[in-house]
ZAMARGU-4260 file (C-alpha; in steps of 0.2 Angstrom, whole numbers, plus 5000, padded with zeros to 4 digits):
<rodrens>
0) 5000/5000/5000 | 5009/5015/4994 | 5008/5031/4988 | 5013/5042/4972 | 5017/5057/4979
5) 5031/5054/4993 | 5042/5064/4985 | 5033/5078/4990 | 5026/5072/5006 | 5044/5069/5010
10) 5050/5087/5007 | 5035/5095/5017 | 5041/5085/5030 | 5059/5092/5029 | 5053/5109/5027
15) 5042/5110/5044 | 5055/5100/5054 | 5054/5094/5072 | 5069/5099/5080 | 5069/5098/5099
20) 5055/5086/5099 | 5056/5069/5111 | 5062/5054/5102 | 5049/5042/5108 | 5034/5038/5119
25) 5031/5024/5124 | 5038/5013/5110 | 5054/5004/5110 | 5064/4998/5096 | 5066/4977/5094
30) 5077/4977/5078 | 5079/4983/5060 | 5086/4978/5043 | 5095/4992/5030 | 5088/4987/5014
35) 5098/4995/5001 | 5083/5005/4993 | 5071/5018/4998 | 5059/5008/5008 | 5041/5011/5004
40) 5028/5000/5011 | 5029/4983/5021 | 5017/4966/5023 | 5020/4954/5035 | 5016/4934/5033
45) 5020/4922/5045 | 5041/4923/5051 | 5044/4934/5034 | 5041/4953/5031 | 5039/4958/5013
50) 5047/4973/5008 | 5045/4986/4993 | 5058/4994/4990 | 5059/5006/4978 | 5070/5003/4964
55) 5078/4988/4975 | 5063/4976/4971 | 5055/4965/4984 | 5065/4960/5001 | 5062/4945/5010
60) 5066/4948/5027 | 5068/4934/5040 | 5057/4941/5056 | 5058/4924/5066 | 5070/4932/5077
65) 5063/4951/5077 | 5079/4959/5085 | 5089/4951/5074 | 5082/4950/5055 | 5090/4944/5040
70) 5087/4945/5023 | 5085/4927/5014 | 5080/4933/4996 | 5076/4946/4986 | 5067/4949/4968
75) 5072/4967/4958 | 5055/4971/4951 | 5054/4983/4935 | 5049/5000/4941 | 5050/5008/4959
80) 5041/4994/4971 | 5028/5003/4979 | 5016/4996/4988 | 5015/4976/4995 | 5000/4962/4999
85) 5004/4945/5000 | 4992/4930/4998 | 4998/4913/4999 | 5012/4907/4989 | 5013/4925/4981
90) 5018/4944/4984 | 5011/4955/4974 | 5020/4971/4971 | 5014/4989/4964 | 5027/4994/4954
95) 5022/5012/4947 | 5024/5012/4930 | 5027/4993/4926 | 5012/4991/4934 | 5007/4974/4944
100) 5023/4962/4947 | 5016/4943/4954 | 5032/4936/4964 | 5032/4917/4967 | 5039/4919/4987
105) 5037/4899/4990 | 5056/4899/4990 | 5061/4914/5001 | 5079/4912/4996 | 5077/4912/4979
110) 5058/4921/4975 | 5055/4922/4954 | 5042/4930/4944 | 5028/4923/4941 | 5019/4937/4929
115) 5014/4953/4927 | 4999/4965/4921 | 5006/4982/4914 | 4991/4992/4922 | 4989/5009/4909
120) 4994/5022/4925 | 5004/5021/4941 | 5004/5007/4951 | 5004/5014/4968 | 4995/5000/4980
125) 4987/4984/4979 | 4976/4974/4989 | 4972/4955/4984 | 4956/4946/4989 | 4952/4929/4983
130) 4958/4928/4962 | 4958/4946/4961 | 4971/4959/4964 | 4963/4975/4966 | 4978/4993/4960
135) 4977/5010/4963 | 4982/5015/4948 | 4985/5032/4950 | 4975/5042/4938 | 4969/5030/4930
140) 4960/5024/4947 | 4955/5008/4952 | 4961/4992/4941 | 4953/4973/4947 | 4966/4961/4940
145) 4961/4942/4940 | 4976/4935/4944 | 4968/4915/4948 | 4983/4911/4936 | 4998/4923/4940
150) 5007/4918/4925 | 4995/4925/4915 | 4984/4939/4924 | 4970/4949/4915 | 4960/4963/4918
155) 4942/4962/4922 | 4935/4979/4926 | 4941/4995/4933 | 4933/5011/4941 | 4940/5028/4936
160) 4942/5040/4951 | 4941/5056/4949 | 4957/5058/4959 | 4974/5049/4959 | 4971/5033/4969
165) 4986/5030/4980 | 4981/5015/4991 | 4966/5002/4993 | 4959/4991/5004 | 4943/4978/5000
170) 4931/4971/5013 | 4916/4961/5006 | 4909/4969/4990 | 4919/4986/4992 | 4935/4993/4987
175) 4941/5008/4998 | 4952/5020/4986 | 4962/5033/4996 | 4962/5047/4979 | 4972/5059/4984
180) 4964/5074/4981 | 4947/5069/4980 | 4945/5060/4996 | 4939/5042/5003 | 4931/5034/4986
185) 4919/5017/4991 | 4918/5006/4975 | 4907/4990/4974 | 4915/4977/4966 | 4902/4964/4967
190) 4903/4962/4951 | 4922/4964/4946 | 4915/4965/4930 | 4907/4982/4930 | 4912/4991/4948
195) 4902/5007/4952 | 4904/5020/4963 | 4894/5016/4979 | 4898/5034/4990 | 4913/5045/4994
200) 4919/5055/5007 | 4929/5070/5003 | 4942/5073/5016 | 4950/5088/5021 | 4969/5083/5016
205) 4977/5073/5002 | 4969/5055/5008 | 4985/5043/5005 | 4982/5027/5013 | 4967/5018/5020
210) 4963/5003/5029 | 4948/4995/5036 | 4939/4987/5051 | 4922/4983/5055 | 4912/4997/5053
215) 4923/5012/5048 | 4937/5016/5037 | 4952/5024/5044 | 4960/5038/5031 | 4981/5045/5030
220) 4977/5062/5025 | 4992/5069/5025 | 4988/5081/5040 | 4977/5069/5050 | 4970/5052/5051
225) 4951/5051/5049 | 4940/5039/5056 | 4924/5037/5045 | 4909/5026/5048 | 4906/5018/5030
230) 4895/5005/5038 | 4882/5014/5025 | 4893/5015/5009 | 4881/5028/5000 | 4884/5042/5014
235) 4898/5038/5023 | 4902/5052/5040 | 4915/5057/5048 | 4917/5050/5066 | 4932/5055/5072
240) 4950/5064/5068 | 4966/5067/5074 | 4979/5080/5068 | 4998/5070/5069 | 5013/5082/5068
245) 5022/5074/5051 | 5013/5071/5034 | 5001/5053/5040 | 5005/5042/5022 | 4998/5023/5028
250) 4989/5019/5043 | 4988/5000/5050 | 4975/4995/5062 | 4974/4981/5073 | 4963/4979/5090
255) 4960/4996/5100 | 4975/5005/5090 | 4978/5013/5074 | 4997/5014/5070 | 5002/5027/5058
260) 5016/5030/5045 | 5017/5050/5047 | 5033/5054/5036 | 5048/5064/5044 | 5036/5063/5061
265) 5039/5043/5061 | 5027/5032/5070 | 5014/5035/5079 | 5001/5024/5088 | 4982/5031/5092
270) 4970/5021/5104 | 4954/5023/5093 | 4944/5013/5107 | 4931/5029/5106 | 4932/5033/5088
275) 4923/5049/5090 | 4939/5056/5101 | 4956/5048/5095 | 4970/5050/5106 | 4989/5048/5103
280) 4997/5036/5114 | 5015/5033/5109 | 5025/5039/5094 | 5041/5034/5088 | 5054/5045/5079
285) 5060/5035/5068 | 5078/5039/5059 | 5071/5038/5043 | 5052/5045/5033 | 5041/5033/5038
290) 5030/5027/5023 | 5023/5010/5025 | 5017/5004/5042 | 5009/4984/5048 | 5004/4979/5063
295) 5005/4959/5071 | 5005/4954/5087 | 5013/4965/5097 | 5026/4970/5084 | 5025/4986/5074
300) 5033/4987/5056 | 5037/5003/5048 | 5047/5004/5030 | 5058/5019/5035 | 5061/5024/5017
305) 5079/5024/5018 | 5083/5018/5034 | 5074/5000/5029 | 5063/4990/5038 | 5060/4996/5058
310) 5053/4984/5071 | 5044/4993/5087 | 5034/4987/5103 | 5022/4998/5110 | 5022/4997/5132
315) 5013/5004/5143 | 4997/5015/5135 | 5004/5011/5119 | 5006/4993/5122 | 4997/4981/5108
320) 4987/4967/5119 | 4988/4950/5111 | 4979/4935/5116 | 4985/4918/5113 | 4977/4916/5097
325) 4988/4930/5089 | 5004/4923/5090 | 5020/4932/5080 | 5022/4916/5066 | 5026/4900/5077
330) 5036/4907/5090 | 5020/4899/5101 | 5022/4914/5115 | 5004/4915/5124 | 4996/4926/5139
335) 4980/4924/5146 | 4973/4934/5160 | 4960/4929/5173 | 4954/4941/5187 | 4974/4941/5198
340) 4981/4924/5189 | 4990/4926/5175 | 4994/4911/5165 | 5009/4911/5149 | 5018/4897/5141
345) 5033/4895/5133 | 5040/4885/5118 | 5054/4883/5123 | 5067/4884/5138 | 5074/4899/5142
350) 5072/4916/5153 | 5055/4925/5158 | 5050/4940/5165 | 5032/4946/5169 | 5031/4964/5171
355) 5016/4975/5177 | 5015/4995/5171 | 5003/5006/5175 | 4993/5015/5159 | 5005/5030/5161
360) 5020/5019/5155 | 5026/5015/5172 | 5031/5000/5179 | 5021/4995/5194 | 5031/4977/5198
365) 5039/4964/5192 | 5029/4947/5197 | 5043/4934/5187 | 5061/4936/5182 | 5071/4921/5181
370) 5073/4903/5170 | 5058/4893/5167 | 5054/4878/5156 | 5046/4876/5141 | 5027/4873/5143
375) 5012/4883/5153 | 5014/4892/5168 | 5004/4902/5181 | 5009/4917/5192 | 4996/4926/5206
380) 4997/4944/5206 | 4994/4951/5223 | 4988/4969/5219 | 5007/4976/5228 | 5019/4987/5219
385) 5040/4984/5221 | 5037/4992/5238 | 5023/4983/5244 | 5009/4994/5242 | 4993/4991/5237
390) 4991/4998/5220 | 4975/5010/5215 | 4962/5001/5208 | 4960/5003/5188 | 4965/4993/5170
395) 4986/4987/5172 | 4997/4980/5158 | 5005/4962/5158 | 5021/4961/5147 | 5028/4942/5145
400) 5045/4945/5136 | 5055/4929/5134 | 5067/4923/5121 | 5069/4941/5113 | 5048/4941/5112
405) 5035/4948/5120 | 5017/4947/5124 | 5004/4959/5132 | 4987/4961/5140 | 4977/4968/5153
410) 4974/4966/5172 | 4958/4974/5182 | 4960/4978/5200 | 4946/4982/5209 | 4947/4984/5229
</rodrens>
């Protein structure tokens, strides 16, 4: 999911500057892998994150060990890779102006093309659902691509914006087009055929990245990030909004946060919990423009342009909770909270510590430090801080991090 216009975005960003500011809040770094080009967006499937990066193609980077990642493969695409979705056995890359690249990744170390379609505008961002890849195509909009046989994909239908399209995102029959300057555009593509124009919303900014979950859209534009309630396509509203401090280009969402790539302002994280009233939680400076931006478990990945691909954690406020059933690909690290008993398991033998913060960030205690084996174990929280006191009642964060990953969630305490 990437957009056209960064060069600009990039140089706005330069031009208002933010020197003096704090480096981070409440986000830590975990690792990070220099790719050797201009790092645009990033998708994340099982222990691999997909990188596009730029005129360097496609990295495969290994994210088994997040502090430590490698890169097994890589596939120079024609054109500036843009924007990245993978599905299966396949990445499928928005290459500007050699429009949809299909690269077979079943062989990380040695990934090949498996076809292409040379869309007629400028392959910004891509989103694949079932046999169809859907592009935005710049000004030529929305493309639907049947790609059920990569070698030889075809185009079925296409929807021209009135805009640039910059990103997409599909959920059930519609398409969600970031356009630039002409707002959120909703496209049903029910029949892929012949997709129409089910309702818009025209956004203050220069909407470059979307993404969506349940009920609303959430919008990158430029100055801001919009929530927008699109659960009735034909008149979607505006819910709620908040104004980040850099130039907002991709938003991911997962759980109670929305995690946004906001250019020379780096990462930020907003708990969208209430999405009438956004807040920013955490925000990470990052050394390079932050473009592209995913989101699983509790890591956060951000395609720093030229400073590669970034691996953060949220804590604290800003900490992503993660259940057992949201594991970081097999690495089998679980929490699971019950009234004052917290119960984790481990795959494998090796040091654990169990830390309790407060929602300001702080820590509050640390319950379990020390080795343990392989398999499920259970720790009692009495309620007490370091010192012994009995903490105030509210919502506290669990962190399990063992063998260089971690896992969060949330305690009650009621006296």
């Amino acid at each position: 999911m990437k957009k056209g216009m960064f060069l600009v975005v990039a140089l706005l960003a330069v031009l208002c500057g933010l020197a003096g500011a704090q480096d981070s809040s409440n986000v830590r770094t975990v690792g990070y892998y220099d790719t050797p080009g201009y790092a645009q967006d990033v998708a994340v499937s099982g222990n691999y994150a997909y990188v596009a990066d730029g005129s360097s193609g496609l990295r495969i980077i290994n994210i088994s060990n997040p502090s430590s990642p490698t890169e097994p493969g890589y596939y120079v695409t024609s054109g500036l890779a843009r924007g990245v979705a993978v599905l299966g056995r396949f990445a499928y890359i928005a290459a500007g102006n050699a429009g949809l690249r299909i690269i077979n990744i079943s062989d990380s170390a040695s990934p090949t093309e498996a076809g292409y379609y040379d869309t007629p505008g400028t392959a910004n961002g891509v989103a694949v659902s079932d046999s169809y890849a859907y592009v935005a195509d710049g000004s030529s909009g929305l493309r639907i691509i049947n790609v059920s046989n990569p070698a030889a994909p075809t185009l079925v239908g296409y929807y021209d914006t009135p805009g640039s399209a910059q990103d997409v995102a599909v959920n059930g029959s519609y398409a969600y087009v970031a356009d630039y300057t002409s707002g959120l555009r909703i496209i049903n593509i029910n029949n892929p055929a012949a997709p129409t124009e089910a309702g818009y919303y025209d956004t203050p900014g220069q909407a470059y990245g979307v993404e969506v979950a349940d009920s609303y859209s959430y919008v990158a534009d430029q100055s801001s990030v919009l929530i927008i309630n699109t659960s009735n396509p034909a008149a979607p509203t505006l819910t709620g909004d908040y104004d980040t401090p850099g130039g907002a280009v991709d938003i991911a969402v997962s759980g109670t946060f929305a995690f946004v790539a906001d250019d020379a302002a780096g990462l930020r994280i907003i708990n969208i919990s209430n999405p009438a009233a956004p807040v920013e939680t955490g925000y990470y400076d990052t050394p390079g423009y932050a473009f592209g931006v995913a989101a699983i478990g509790s890591y956060i990945f951000v395609a720093d342009y030229g400073s590669g691909l970034r691996i953060y954690e949220g804590y604290g406020p800003a900490g992503v909770e993660v259940g057992p059933s949201a594991p970081l690909g097999d690495r089998g690290l679980k929490l699971k909270v019950k009234g004052n008993r917290i119960a984790f398991e481990l795959p494998s033998d090796g040091r654990a510590r169990l830390s309790v913060y407060n929602l300001a960030g702080q820590r509050v205690g640390v319950l379990l430090s020390d080795y343990r084996s392989a398999g499920r174990h259970e720790v009692v929280w009495s309620g007490r801080d370091e010192g012994g006191r009995r903490v105030a009642s509210g919502v506290y964060l669990v962190r399990l991090a063992a063998g260089g990953q971690s896992v969060a969630g949330k305690i009650l305490v009621i006296k």
